[in-house]
CHARMM-style PDB file with segment names, atoms N, HN, CA, C and O in Angstrom:
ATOM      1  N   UNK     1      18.493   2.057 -21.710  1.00  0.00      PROA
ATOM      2  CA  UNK     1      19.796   1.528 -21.374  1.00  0.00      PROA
ATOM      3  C   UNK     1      20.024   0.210 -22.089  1.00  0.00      PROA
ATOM      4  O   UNK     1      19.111  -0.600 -22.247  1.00  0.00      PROA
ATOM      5  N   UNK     2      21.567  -0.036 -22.621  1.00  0.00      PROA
ATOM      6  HN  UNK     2      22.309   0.622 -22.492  1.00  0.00      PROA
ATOM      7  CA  UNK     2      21.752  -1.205 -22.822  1.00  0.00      PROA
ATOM      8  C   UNK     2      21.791  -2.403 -22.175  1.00  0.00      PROA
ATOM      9  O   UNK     2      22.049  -2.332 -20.973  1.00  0.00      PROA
ATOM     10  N   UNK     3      21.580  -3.643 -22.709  1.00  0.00      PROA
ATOM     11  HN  UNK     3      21.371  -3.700 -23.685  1.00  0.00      PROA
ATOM     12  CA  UNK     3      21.205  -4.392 -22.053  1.00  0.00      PROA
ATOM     13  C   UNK     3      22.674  -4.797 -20.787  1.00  0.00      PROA
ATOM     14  O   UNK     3      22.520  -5.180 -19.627  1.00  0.00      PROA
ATOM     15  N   UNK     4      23.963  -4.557 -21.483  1.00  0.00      PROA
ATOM     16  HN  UNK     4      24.088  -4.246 -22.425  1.00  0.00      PROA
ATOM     17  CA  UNK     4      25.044  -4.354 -20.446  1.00  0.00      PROA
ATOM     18  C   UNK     4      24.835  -3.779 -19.254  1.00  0.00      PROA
ATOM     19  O   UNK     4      25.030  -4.170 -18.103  1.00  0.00      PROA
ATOM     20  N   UNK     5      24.470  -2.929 -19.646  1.00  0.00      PROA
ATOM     21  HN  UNK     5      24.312  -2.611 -20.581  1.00  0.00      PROA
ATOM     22  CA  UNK     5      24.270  -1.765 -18.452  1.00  0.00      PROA
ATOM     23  C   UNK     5      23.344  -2.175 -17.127  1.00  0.00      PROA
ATOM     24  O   UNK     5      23.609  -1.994 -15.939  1.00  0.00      PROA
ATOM     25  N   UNK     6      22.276  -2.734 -17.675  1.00  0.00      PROA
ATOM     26  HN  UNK     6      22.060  -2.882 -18.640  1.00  0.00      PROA
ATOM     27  CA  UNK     6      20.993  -3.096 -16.956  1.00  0.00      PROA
ATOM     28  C   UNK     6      21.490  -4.481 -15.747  1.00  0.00      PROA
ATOM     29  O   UNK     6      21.164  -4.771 -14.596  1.00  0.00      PROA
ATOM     30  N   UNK     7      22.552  -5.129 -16.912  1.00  0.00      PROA
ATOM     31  HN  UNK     7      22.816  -4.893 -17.847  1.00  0.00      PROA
ATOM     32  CA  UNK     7      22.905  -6.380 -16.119  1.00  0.00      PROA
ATOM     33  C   UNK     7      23.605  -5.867 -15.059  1.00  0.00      PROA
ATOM     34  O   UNK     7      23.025  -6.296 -14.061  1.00  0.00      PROA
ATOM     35  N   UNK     8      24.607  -5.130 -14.695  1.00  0.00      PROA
ATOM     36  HN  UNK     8      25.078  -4.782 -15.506  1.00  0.00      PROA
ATOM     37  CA  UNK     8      25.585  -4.467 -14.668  1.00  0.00      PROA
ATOM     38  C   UNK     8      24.753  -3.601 -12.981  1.00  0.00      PROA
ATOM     39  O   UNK     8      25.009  -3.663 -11.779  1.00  0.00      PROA
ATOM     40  N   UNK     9      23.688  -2.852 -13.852  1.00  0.00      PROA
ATOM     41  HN  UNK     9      23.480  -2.801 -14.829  1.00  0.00      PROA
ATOM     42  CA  UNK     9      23.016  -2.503 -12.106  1.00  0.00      PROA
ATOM     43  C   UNK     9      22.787  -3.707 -11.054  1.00  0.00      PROA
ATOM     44  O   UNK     9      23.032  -3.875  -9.859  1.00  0.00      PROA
ATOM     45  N   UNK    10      22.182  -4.479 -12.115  1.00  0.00      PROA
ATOM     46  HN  UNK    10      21.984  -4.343 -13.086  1.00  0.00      PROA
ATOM     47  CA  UNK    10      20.913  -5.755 -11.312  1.00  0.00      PROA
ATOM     48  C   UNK    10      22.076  -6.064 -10.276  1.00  0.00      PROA
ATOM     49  O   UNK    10      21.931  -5.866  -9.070  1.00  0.00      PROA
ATOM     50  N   UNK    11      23.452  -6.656 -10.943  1.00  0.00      PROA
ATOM     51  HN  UNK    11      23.570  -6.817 -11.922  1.00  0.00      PROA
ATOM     52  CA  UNK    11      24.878  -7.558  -9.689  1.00  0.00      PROA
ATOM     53  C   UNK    11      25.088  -6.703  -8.873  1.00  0.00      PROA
ATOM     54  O   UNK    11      25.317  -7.005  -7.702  1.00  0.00      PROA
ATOM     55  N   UNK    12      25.056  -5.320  -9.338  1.00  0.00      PROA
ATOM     56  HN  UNK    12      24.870  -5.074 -10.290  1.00  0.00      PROA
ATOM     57  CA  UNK    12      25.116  -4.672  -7.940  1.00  0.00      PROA
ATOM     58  C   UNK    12      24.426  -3.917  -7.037  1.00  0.00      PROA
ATOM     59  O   UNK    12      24.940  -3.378  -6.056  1.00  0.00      PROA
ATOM     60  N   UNK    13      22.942  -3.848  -7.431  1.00  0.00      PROA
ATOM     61  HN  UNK    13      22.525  -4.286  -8.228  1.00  0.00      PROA
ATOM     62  CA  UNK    13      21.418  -4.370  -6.831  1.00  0.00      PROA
ATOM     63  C   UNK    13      21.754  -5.342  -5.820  1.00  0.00      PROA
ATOM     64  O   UNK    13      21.905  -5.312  -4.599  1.00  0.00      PROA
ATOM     65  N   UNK    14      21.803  -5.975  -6.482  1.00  0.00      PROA
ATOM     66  HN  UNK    14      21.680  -5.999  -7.474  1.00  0.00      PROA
ATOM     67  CA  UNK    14      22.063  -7.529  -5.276  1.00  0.00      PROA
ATOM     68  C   UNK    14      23.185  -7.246  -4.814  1.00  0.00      PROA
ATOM     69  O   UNK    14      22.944  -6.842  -3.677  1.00  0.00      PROA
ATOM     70  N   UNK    15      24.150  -7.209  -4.964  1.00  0.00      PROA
ATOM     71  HN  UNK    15      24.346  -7.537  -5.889  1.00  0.00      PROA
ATOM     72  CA  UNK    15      25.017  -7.151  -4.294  1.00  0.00      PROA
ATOM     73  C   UNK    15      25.265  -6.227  -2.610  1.00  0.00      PROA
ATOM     74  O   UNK    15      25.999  -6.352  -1.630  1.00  0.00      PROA
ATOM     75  N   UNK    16      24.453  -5.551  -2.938  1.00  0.00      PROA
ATOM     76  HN  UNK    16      23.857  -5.450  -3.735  1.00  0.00      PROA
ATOM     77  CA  UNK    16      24.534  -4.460  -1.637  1.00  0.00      PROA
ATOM     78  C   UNK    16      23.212  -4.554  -1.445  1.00  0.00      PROA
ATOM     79  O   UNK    16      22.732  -3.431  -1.296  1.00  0.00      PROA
ATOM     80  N   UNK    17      22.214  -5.632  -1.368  1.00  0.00      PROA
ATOM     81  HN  UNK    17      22.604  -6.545  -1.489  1.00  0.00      PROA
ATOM     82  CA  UNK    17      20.944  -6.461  -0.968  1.00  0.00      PROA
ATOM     83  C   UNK    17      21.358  -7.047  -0.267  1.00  0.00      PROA
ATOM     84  O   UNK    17      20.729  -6.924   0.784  1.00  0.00      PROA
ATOM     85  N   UNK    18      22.353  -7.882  -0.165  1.00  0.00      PROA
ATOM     86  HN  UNK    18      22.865  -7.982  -1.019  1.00  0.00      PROA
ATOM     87  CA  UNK    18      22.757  -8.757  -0.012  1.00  0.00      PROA
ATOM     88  C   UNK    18      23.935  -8.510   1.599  1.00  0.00      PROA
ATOM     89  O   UNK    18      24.590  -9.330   2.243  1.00  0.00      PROA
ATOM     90  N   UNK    19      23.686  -6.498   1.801  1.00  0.00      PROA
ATOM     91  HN  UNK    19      23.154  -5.832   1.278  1.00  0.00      PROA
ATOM     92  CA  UNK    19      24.571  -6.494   2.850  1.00  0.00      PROA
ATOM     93  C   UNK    19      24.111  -5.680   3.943  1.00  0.00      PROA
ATOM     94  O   UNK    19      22.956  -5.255   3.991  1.00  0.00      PROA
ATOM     95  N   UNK    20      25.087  -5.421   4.933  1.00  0.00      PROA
ATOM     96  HN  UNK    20      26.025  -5.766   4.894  1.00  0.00      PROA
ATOM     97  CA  UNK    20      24.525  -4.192   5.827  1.00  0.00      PROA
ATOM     98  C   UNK    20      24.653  -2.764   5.454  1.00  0.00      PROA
ATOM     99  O   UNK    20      24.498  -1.756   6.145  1.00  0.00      PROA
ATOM    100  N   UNK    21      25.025  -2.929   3.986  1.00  0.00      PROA
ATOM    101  HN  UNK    21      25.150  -3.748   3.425  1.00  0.00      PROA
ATOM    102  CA  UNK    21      25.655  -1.636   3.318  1.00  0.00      PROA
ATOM    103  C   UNK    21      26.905  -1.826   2.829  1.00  0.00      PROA
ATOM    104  O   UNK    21      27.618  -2.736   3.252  1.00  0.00      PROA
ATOM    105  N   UNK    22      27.248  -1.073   1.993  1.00  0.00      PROA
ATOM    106  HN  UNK    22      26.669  -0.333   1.650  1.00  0.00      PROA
ATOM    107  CA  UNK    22      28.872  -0.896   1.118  1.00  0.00      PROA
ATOM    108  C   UNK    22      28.862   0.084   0.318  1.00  0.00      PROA
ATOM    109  O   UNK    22      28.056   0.559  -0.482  1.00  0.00      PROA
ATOM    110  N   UNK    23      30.220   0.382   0.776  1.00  0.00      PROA
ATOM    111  HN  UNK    23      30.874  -0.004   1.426  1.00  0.00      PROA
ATOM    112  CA  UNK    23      31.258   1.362   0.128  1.00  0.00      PROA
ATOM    113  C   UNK    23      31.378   1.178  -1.343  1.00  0.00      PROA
ATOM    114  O   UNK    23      31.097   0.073  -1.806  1.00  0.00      PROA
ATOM    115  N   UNK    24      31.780   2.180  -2.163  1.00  0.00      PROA
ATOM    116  HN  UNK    24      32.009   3.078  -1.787  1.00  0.00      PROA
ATOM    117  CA  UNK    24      31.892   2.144  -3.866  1.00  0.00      PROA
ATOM    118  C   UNK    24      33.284   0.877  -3.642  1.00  0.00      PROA
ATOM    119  O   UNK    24      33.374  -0.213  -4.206  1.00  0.00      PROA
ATOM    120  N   UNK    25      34.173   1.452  -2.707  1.00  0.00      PROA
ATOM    121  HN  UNK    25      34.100   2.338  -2.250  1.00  0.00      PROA
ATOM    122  CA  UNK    25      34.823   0.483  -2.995  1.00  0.00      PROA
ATOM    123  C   UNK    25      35.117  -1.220  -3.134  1.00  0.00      PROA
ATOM    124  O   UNK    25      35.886  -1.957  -3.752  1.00  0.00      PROA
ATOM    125  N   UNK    26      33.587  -1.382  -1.794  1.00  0.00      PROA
ATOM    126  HN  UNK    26      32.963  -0.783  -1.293  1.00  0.00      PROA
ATOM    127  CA  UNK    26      33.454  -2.929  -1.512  1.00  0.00      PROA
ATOM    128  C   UNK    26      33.124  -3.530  -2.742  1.00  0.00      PROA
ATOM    129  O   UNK    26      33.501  -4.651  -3.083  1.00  0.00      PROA
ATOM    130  N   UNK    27      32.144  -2.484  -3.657  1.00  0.00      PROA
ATOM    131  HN  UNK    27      31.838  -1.574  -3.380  1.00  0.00      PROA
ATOM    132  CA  UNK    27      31.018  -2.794  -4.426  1.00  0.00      PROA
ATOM    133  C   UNK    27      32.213  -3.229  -5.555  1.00  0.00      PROA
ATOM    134  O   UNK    27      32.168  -4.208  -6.300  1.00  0.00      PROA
ATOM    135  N   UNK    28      33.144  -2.354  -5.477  1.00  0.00      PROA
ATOM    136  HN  UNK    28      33.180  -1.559  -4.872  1.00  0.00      PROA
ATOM    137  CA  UNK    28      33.821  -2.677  -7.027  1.00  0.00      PROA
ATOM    138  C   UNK    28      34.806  -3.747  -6.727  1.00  0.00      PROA
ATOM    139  O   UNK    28      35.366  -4.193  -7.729  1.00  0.00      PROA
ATOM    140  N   UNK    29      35.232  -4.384  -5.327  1.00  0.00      PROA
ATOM    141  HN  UNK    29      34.777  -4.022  -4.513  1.00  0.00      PROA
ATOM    142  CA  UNK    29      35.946  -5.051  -5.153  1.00  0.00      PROA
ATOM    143  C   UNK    29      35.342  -6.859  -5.403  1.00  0.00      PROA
ATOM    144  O   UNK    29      35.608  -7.982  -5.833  1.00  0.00      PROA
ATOM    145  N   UNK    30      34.394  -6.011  -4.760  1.00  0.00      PROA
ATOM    146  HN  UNK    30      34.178  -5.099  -4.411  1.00  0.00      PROA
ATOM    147  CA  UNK    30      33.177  -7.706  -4.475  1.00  0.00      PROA
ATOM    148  C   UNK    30      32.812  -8.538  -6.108  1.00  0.00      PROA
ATOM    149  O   UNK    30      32.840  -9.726  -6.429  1.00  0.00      PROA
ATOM    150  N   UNK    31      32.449  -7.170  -6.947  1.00  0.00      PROA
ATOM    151  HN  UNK    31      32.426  -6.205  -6.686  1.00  0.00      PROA
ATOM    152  CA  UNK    31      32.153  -7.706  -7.918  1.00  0.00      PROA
ATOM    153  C   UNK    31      33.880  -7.594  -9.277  1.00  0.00      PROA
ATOM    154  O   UNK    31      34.012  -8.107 -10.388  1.00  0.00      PROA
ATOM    155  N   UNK    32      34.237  -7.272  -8.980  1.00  0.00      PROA
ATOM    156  HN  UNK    32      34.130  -6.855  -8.077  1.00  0.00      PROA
ATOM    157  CA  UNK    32      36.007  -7.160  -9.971  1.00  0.00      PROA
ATOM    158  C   UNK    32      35.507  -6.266 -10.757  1.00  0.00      PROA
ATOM    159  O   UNK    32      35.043  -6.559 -11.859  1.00  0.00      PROA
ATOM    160  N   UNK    33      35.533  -5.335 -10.391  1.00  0.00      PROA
ATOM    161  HN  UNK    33      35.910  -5.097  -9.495  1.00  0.00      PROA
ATOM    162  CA  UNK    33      34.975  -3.827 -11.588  1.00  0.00      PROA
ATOM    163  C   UNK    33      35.816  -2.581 -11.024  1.00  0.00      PROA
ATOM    164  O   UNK    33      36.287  -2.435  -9.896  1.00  0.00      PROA
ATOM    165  N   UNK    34      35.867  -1.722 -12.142  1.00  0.00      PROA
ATOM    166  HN  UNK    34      35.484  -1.841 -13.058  1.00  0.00      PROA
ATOM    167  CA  UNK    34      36.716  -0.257 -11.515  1.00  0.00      PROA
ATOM    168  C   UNK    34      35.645   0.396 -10.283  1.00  0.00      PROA
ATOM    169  O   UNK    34      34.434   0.229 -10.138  1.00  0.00      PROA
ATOM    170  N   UNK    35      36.592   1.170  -9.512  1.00  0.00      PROA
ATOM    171  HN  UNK    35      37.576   1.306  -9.630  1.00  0.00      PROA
ATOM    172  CA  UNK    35      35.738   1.956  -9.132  1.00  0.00      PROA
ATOM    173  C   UNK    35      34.933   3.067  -9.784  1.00  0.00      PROA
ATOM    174  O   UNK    35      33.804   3.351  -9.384  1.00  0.00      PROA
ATOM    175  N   UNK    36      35.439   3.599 -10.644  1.00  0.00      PROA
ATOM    176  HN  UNK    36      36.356   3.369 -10.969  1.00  0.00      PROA
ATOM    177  CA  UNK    36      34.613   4.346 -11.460  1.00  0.00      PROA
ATOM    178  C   UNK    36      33.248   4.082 -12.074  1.00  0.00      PROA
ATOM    179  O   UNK    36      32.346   4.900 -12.255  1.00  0.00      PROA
ATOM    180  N   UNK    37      33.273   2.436 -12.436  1.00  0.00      PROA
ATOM    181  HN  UNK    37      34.006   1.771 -12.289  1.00  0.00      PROA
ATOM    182  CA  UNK    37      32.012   1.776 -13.213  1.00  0.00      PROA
ATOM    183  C   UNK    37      31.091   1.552 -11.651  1.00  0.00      PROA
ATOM    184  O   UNK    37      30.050   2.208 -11.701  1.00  0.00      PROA
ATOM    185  N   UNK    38      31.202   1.033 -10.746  1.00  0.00      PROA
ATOM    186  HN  UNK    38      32.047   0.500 -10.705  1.00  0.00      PROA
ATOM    187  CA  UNK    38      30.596   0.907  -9.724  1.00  0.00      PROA
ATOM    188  C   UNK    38      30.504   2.262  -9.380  1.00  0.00      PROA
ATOM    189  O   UNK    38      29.414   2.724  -9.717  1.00  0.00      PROA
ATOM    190  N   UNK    39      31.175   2.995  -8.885  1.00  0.00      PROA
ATOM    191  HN  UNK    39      32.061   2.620  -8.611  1.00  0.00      PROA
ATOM    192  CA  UNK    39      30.525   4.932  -9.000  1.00  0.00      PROA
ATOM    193  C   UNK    39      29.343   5.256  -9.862  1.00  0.00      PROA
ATOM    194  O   UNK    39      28.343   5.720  -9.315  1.00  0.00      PROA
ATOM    195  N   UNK    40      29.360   5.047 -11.223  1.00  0.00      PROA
ATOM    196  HN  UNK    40      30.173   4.669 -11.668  1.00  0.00      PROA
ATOM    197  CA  UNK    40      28.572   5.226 -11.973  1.00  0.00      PROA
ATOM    198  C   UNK    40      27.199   4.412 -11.662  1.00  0.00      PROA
ATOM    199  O   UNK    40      26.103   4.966 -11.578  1.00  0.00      PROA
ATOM    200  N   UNK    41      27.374   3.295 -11.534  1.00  0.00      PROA
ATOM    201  HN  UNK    41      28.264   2.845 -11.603  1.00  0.00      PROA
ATOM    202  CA  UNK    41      25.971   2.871 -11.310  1.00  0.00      PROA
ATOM    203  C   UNK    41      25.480   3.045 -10.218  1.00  0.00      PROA
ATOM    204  O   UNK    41      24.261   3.192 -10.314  1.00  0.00      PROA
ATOM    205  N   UNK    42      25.973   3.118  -8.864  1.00  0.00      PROA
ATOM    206  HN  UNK    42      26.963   2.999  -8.786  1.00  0.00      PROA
ATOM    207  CA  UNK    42      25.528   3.438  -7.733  1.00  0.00      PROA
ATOM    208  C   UNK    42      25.127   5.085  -7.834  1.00  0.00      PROA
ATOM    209  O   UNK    42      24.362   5.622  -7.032  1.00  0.00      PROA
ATOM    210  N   UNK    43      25.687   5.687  -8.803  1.00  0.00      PROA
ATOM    211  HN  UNK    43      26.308   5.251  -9.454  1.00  0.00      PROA
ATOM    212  CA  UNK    43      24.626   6.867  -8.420  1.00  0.00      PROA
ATOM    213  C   UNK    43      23.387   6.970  -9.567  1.00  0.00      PROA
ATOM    214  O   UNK    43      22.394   7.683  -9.428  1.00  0.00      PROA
ATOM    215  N   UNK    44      23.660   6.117 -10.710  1.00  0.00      PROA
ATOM    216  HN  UNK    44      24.467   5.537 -10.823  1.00  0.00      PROA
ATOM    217  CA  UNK    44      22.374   5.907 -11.258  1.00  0.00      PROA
ATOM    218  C   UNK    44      21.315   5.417 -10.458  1.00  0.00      PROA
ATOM    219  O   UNK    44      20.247   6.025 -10.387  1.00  0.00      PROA
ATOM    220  N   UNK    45      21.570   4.184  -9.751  1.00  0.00      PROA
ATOM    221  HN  UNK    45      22.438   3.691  -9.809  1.00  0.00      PROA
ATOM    222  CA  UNK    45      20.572   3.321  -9.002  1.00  0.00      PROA
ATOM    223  C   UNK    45      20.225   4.320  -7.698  1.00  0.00      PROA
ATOM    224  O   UNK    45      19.299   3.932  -6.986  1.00  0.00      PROA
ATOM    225  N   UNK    46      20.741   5.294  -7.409  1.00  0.00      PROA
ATOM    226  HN  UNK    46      21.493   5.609  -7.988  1.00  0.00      PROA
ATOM    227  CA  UNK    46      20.584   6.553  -6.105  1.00  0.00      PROA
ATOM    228  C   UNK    46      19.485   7.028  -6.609  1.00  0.00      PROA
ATOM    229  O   UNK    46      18.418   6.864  -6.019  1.00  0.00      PROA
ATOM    230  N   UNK    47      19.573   7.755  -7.887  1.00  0.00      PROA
ATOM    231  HN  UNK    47      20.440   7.889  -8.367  1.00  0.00      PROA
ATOM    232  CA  UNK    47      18.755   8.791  -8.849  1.00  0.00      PROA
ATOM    233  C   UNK    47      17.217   7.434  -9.000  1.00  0.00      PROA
ATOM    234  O   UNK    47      16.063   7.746  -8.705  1.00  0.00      PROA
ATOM    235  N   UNK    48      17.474   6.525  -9.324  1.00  0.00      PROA
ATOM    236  HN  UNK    48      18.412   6.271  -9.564  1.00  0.00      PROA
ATOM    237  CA  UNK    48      16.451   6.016  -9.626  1.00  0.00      PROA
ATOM    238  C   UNK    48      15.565   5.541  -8.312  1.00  0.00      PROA
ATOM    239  O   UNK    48      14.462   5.006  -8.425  1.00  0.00      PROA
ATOM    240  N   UNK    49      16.032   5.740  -7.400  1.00  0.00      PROA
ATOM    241  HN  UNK    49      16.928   6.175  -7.308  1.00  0.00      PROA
ATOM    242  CA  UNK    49      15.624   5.928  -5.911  1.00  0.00      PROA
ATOM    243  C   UNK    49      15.655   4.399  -5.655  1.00  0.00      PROA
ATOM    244  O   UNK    49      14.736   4.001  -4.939  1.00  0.00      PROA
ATOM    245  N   UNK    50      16.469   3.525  -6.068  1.00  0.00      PROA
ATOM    246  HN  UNK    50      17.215   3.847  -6.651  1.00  0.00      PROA
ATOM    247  CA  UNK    50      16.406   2.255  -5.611  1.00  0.00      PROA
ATOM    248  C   UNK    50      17.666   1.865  -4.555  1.00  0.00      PROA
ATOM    249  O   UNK    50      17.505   0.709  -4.164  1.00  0.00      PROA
ATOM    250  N   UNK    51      18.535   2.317  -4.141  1.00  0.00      PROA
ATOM    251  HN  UNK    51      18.665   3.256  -4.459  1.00  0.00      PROA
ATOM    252  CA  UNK    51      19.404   2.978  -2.828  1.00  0.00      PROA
ATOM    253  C   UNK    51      19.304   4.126  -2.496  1.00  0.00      PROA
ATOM    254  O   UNK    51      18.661   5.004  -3.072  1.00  0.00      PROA
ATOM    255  N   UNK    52      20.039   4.225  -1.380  1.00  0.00      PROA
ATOM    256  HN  UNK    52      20.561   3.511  -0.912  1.00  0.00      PROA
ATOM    257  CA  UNK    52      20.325   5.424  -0.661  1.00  0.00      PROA
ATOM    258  C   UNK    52      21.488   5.432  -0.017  1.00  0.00      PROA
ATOM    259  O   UNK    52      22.066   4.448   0.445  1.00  0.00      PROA
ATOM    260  N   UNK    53      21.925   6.846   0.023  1.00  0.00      PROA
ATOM    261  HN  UNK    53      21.456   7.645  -0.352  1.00  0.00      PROA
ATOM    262  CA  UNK    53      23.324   6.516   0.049  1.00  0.00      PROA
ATOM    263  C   UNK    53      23.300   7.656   1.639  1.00  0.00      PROA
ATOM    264  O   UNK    53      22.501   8.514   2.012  1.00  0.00      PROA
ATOM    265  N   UNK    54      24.331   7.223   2.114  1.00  0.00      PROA
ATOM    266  HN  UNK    54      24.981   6.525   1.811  1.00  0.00      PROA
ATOM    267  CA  UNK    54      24.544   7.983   3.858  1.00  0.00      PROA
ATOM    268  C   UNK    54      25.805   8.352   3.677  1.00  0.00      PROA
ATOM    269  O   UNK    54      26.470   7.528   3.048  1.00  0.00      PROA
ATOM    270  N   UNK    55      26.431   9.444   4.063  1.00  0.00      PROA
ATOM    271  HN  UNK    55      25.891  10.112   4.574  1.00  0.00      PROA
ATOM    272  CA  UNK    55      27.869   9.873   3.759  1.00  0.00      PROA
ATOM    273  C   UNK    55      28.581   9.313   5.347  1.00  0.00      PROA
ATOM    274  O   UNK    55      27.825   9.383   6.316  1.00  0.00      PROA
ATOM    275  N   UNK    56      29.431   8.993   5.483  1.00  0.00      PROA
ATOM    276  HN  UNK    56      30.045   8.936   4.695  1.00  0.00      PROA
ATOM    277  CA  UNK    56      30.136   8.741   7.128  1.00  0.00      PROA
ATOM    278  C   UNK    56      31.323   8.902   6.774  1.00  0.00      PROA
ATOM    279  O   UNK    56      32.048   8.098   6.189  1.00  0.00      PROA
ATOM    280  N   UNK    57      31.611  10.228   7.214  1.00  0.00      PROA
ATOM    281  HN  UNK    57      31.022  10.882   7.689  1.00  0.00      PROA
ATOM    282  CA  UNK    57      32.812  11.120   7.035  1.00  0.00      PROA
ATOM    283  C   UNK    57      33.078  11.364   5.797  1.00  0.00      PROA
ATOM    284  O   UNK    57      32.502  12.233   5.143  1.00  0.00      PROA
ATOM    285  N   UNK    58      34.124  10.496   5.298  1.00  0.00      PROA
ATOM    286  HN  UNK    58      34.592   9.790   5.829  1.00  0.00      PROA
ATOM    287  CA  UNK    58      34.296  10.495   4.058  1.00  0.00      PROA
ATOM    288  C   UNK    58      33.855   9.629   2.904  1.00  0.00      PROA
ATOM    289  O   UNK    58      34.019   9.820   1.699  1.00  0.00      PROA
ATOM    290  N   UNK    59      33.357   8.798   3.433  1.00  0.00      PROA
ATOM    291  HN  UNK    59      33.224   8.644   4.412  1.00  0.00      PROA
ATOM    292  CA  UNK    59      33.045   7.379   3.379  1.00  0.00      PROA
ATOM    293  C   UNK    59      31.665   7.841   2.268  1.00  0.00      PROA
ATOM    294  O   UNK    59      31.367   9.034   2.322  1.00  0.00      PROA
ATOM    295  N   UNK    60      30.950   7.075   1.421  1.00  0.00      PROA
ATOM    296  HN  UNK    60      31.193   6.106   1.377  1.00  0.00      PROA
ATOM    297  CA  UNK    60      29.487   6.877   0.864  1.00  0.00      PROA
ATOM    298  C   UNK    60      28.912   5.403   1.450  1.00  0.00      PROA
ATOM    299  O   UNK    60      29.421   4.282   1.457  1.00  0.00      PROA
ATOM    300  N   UNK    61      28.380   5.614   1.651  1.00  0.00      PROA
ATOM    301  HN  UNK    61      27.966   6.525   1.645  1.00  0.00      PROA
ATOM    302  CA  UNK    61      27.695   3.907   2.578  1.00  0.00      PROA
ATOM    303  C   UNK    61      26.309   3.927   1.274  1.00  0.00      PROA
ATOM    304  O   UNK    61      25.492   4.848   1.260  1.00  0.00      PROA
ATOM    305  N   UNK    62      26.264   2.876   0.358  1.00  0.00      PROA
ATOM    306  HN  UNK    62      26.928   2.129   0.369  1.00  0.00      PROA
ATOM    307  CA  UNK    62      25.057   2.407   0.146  1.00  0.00      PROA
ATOM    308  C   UNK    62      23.953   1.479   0.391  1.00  0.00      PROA
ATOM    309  O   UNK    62      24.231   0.288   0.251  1.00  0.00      PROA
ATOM    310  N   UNK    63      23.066   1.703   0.642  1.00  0.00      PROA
ATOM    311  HN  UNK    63      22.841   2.671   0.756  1.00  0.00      PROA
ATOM    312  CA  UNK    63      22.079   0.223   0.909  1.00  0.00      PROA
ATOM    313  C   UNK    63      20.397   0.472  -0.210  1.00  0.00      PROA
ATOM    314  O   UNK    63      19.988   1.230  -1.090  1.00  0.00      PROA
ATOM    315  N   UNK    64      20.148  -0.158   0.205  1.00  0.00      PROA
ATOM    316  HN  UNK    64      20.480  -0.774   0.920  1.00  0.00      PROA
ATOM    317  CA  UNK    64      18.616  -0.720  -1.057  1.00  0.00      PROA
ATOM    318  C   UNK    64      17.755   0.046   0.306  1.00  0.00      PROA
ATOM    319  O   UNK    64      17.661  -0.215   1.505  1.00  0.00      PROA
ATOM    320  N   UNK    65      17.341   0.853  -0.376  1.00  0.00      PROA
ATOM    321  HN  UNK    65      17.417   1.065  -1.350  1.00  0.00      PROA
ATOM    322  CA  UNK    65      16.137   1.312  -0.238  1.00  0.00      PROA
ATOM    323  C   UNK    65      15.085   0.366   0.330  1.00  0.00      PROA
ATOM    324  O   UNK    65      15.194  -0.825   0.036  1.00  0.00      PROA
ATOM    325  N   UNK    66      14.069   0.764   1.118  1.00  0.00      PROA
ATOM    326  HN  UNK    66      13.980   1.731   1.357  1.00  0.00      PROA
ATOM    327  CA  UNK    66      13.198  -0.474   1.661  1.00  0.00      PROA
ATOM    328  C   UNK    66      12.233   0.172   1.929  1.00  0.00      PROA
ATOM    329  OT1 UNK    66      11.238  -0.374   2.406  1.00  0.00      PROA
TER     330      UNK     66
END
């Protein structure tokens, strides 16, 4: 991965470290990004088993893995 990219997980690594969990949408709000780019990395960082994601209803809830 480029080094963009990498930065790009890490803010929102922390970022939802940093909570009791969040939505794609908090994630893209919190940090000023599309939802689509925050989609994308939250399910990279899923796959790489460093969150986990809980569905509530309709909702995706992510948090950091522990």
């Amino acid at each position: 991965m480029q080094p963009r990219e990498e930065k790009a997980k890490q803010l929102i690594l922390k970022a939802v470290e940093n909570s009791r969990g969040m939505t794609i949408t908090e994630v893209a709000k919190k940090l000023n990004i599309h939802y689509t780019t925050a989609s994308k990395y939250l399910a990279v960082l899923e796959a790489e088993k460093k969150v986990v994601r809980r569905d509530i209803g309709m909702a995706k809830l992510f948090e950091v893995r522990r």
